[in-house]
N, C-alpha and C positions, 0 to 999 in steps of 0.2 A: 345453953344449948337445949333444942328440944328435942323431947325424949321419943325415943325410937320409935317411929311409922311399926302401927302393925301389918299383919301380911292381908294382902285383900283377897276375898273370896267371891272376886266378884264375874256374875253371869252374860249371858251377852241382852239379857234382855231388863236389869234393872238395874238400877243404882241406891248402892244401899248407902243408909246414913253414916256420917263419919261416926267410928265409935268411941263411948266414952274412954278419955283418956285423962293424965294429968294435966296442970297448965303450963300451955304454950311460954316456956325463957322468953322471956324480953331483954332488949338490951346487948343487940350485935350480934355479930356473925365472929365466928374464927377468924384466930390474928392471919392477919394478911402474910401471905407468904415470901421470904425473902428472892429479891430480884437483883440476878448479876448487874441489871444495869437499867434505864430509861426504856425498855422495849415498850412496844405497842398494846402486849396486855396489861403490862403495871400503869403507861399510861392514860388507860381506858378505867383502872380502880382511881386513879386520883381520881379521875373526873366523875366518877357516878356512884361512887362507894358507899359515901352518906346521902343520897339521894334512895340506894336500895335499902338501906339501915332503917331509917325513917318510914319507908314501905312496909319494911317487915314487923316494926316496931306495932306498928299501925294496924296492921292486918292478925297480929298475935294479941293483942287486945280485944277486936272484935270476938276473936274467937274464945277468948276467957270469960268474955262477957254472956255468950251464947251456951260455952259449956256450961258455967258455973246457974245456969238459973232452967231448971227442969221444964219449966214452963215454958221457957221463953218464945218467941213467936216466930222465930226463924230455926228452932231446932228441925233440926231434918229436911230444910233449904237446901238448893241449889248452894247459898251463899255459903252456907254451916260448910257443904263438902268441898266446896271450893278452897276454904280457909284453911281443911285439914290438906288439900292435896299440896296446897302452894307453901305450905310448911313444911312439907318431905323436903321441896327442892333447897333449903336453906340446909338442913342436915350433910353432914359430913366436914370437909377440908374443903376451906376455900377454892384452894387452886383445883379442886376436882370438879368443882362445880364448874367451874367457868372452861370453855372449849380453849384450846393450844392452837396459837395463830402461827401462819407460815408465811413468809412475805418471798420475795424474789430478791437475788442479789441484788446490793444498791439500790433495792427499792425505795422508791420516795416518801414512801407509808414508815420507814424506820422497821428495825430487827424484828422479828419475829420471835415467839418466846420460844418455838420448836425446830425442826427442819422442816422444811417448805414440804417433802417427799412424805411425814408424818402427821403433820400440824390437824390438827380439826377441820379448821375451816382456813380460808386463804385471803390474805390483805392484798391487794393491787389498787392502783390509781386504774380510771377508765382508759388508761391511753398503755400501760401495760396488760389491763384485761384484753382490750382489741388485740394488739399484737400477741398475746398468747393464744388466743383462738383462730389467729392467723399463719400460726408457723407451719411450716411445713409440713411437720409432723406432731404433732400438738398433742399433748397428753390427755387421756380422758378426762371429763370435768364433772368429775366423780364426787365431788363436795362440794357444800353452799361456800359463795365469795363472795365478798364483802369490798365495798368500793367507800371511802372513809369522804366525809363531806366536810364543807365549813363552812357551817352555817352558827349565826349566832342564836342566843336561846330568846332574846328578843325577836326575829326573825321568824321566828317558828311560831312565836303567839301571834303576829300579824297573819301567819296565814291560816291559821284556824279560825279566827276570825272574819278573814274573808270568805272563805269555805262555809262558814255559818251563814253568811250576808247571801250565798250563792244558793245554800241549802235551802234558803226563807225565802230568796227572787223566784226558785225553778219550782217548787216543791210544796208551797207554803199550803195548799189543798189535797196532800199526798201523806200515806202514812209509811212505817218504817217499822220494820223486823228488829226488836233490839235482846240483847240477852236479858230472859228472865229469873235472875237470880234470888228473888222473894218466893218462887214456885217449891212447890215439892221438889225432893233429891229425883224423885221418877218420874219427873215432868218432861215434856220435850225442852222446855227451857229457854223457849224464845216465845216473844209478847210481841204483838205489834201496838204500835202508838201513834197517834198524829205527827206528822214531824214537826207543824209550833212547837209540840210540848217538850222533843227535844231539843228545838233548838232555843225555848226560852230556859231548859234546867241548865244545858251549858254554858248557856249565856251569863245565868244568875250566877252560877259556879267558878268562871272567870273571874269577876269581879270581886270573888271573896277573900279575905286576908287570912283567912282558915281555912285549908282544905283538908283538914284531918280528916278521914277515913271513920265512920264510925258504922254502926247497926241501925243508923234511923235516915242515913244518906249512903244508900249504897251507889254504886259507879252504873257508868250506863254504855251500854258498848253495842252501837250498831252494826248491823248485819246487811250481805246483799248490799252494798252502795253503789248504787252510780257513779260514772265517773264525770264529775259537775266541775274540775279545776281545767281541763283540759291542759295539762303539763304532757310536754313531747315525750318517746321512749326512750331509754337510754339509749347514747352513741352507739355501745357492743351492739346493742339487739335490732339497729339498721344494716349490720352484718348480714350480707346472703342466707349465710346458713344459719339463722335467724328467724327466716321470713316464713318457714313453713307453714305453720300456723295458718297464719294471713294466706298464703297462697291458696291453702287448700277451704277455705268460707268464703275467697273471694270465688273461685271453681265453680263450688257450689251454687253461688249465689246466681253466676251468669251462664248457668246453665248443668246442674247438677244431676248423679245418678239415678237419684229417686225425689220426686215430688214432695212439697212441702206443705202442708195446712200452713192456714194462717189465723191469726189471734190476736188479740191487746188485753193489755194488764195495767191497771193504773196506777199502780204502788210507785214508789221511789227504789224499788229494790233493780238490781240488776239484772232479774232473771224474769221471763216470758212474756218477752217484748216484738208485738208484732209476728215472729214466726218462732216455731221451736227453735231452731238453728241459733237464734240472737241468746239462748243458755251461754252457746260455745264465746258468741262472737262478743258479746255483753262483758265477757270475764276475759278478754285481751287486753282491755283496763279497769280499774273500777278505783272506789274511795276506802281507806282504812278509820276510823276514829273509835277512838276508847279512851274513857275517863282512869286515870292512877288506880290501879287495884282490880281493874278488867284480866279475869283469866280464861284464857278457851282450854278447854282438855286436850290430850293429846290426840290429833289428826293430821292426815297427808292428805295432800289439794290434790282433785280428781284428775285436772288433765298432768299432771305431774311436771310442770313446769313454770316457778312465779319468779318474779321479780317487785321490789317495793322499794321505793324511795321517802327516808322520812323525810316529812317536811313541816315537822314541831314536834318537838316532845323526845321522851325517851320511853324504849319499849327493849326489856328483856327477852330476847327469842331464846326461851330453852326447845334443844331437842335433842336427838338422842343420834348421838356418831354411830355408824356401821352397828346396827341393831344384827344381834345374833341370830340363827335359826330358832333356838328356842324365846327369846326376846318377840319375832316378829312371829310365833305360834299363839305366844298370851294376849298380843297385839290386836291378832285378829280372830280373837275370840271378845276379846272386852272393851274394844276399839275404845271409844272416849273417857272410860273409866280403868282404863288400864292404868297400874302405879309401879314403872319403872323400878328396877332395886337402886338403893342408895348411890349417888354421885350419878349415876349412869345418863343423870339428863343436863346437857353442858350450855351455859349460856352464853350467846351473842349478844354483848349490848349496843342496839343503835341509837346511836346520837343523832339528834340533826344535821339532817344533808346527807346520812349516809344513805346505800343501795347497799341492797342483798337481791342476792341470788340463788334461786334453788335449782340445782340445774334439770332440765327434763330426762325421765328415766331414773330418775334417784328418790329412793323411797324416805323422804326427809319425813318423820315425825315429828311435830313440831307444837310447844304450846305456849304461843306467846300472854307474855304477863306485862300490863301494860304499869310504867314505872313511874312515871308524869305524864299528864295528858297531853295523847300522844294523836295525830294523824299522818296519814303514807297515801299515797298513789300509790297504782302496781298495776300489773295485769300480768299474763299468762303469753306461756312461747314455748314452741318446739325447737327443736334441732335438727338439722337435716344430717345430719352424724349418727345420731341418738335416735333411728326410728322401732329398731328392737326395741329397745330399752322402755322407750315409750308405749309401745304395744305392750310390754310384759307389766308395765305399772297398769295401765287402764285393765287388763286380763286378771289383775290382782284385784283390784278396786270392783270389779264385776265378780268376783267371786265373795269377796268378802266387804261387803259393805261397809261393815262398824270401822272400819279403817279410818275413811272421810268421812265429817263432819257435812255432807252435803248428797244427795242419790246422784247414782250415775246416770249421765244427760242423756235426757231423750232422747236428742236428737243425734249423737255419737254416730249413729251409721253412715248420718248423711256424711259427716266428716269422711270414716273409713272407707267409704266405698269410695270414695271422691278421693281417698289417698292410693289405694291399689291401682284406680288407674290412673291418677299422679305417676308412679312409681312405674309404671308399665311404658309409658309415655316418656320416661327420662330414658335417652339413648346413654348419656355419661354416668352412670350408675356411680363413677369415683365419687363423686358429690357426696354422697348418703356410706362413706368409708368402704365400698366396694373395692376390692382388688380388681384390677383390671382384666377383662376379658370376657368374652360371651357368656359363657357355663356361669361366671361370678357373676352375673349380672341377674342371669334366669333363677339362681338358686336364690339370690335374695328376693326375687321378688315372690318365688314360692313360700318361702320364709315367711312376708308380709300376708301374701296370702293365708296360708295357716294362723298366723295369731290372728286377724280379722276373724274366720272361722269360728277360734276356740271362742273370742270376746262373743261372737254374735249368739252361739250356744249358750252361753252362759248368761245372757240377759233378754233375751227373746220367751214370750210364752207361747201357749198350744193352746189357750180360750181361747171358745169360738167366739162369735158375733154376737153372742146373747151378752155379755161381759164377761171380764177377771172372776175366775174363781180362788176360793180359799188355796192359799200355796201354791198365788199365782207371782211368780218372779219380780214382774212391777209392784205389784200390789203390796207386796212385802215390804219392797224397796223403797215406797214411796215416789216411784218416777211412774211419769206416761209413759204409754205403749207405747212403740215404736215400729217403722215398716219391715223390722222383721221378726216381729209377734206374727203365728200362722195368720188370723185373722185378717188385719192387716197388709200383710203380704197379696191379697185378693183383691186389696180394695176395698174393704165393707166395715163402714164401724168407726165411730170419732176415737182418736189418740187418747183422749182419757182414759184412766184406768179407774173404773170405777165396780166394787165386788157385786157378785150375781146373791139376789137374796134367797 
């Protein structure tokens, strides 16, 4: 067992080095805990148990290797903190670590280890997911779900491999955003690279009969992908109340409340393509890929609503059930370097073929640790249910940055304005969970109106035309201006955000 995570003292503006400790147990996790019977999470430890043993085995060597030698060249790395932080989450009881699944009567997924009403997260086949979001009255979708696939592990390396073949056809003069894990602990932490070079170290990495995990071969986990497979959405999310999202870029696109600049970017990444807006409309799909031992910190995706299907590999999604008021105070004070107290981060393992779902409006913290090399589709969706919920996540994420792992989009207004008079333009207000009747109809959309308000307060600045000055909201944030920065607002001044000297 390894010996107990100190308490971190950590600020919102640095990241300090993991500190000296003893070394990292090698040699397993806690005994597996006793199971009334074959449910869905003891079946989920047969299948990937010594697959995570071997990771950790793996990963607790590197970091012996790194503590034990003062000099060493990665002390005070990305990677060094990395190794200390994904060492807390093996700490404790098994069974605490891993999230309590909830399945529906006679569901085809098999028992649930909890009751469906408590469970963590929730097991459904996609043809009981529709139909839950379809009932009459349908409970909020208040937790991530999970839709269980079957796909063989053969199956999943043919499509990373095709995915490389696609990445080398589309891309082959295009570079890529990947985690910098050899950079200092107080580095931003991402490197860009040609994409050849990633896609000839994967390529060489496939083909090896040794993938040990060491300090001289660290993983490589791209960032920003495009989405190059073209795989359909999920069945659920061609659902109506589904389609928000999409409804409100396509709005925009054919004819929108405020004017759009326009721009090209040559990267292979997903973001500032052609007009700001393609930020939003880029992330309604995109690519996942990470090498075995890829870990991102913990962060919630800005527009508060993903979806991913793996389609190779196996990937540990810890995150953290119903975070407390004081939980989500430390949260958003130390965003990515935040270090949850013991057990408190629960894992989701997906296998090949499975689908998760984070639902929109729900502040999922999340820090996926990639377990075998792993690739996913995914993209991003609203709810037509969920439009509070969704305004009060983006109203969070605009307050408090360190949250997401990504600035809040520039282009957001075009969305919100294009939603308010969405929302003014829907004569049947029951749609978006309105009770019926005129007053119920007016007072939600004062509602939307107010949280558009608060969001546009809280990320808008007051420089003039000359540029962003120091302690200016963008600037800070790292996002372009937007058209309801005062400047801006007039018409005078390119979107960039760049500081007045």
């Amino acid at each position: 067992m390894a010996p107990k995570r100190l308490e971190s003292d950590i600020d919102t503006t640095t990241r300090p080095r993991p500190p000296k400790r003893a070394r990292i147990a090698q040699g397993g996790l806690p005994e597996e805990p006793v199971s009334s019977g074959a449910n869905v999470l003891s079946q989920l430890w047969d299948r990937t148990l010594s697959k995570l043993e071997k990771l950790r085995d793996e990963l607790a060597a590197c970091y012996n290797e790194i503590s034990d030698s003062p000099k060493h060249k990665l002390d005070d790395s990305r990677w060094h903190k990395l190794l200390y932080e994904v060492d807390g989450i093996f700490n404790g009881e098994r069974c605490g670590a891993w999230s309590s699944i909830g399945t529906l009567p006679r569901s085809s997924c098999g028992e649930g280890s909890e009751p469906f009403g408590v469970a963590d997260v929730w097991y459904m086949s996609m043809e009981e997911l529709e139909g839950f979001c379809n009932a009459a009255n349908p409970r909020p979708l208040d937790r991530p779900i999970v839709v269980p696939g079957q796909m063989s592990e053969k199956k999943g390396l043919r499509n990373i491999r095709l995915w490389l073949e696609k990445l080398h056809d589309r891309h082959a003069n295009s570079s890529i955003d990947t985690q910098n894990y050899a950079g200092k602990s107080t580095s931003t932490g991402t490197k860009r690279i040609p994409t050849t070079k990633l896609h000839q170290s994967i390529e060489t990495a496939l083909g090896q009969q040794d993938r040990t995990i060491t300090n001289e071969r660290l993983p490589l986990n791209g960032l920003n992908l495009r989405d190059i497979l073209d795989e359909s959405i999920p069945e659920v999310l061609k659902l109506h109340r589904f389609g928000l999202l999409s409804s409100l870029l396509a709005r925009g696109e054919s004819g929108g409340i405020l004017d759009m600049p326009a721009y090209t970017d040559s990267s292979a990444g997903k973001h500032r393509l052609r007009k700001p807006q393609d930020d939003v409309t880029n992330c309604r799909t995109f690519n996942l890929f990470a090498q075995r031992g890829s870990w991102s910190g913990p962060h919630t995706d800005v527009l508060g609503g993903t979806w991913v299907h793996n389609l190779g590999g196996y990937k540990a999604w810890y995150y953290v059930p119903n975070p407390t008021d004081e939980e989500l105070q430390e949260y958003q004070r130390d965003g990515a370097s935040w270090s949850p107290a013991e057990g408190r981060q629960k894992c989701i393992m997906l296998c090949p073929g499975d689908y998760l779902f984070m639902m929109p409006g729900c502040r999922v913290i999340h820090s996926p640790l990639t377990v075998e090399d792993c690739l996913m589709t995914g993209g991003m969706f609203w709810d037509d249910r969920a439009i509070p919920a969704i305004l009060g996540h983006l109203a969070w994420v605009a307050q408090y940055p360190y949250v997401s792992n990504e600035p809040f989009p520039s282009e957001m207004p075009y969305v919100l304005e294009t939603l308010k008079r969405f929302v003014k333009d829907t004569k049947d207000k029951q749609r978006f969970g309105v009770e019926p009747g005129l007053k119920a109809g007016k007072d939600f959309e004062k509602e939307v109106d107010r949280f558009v308000e608060r969001i546009k307060e809280l990320v808008k600045c007051k420089c003039g035309t000359g540029g962003c000055k120091k302690g200016c909201p963008c600037l800070e944030a790292g996002r372009a201006c937007s058209p309801w920065c005062v400047s801006h607002a007039k018409g005078s001044g390119s979107m960039e955000c760049r500081e007045t000297k």
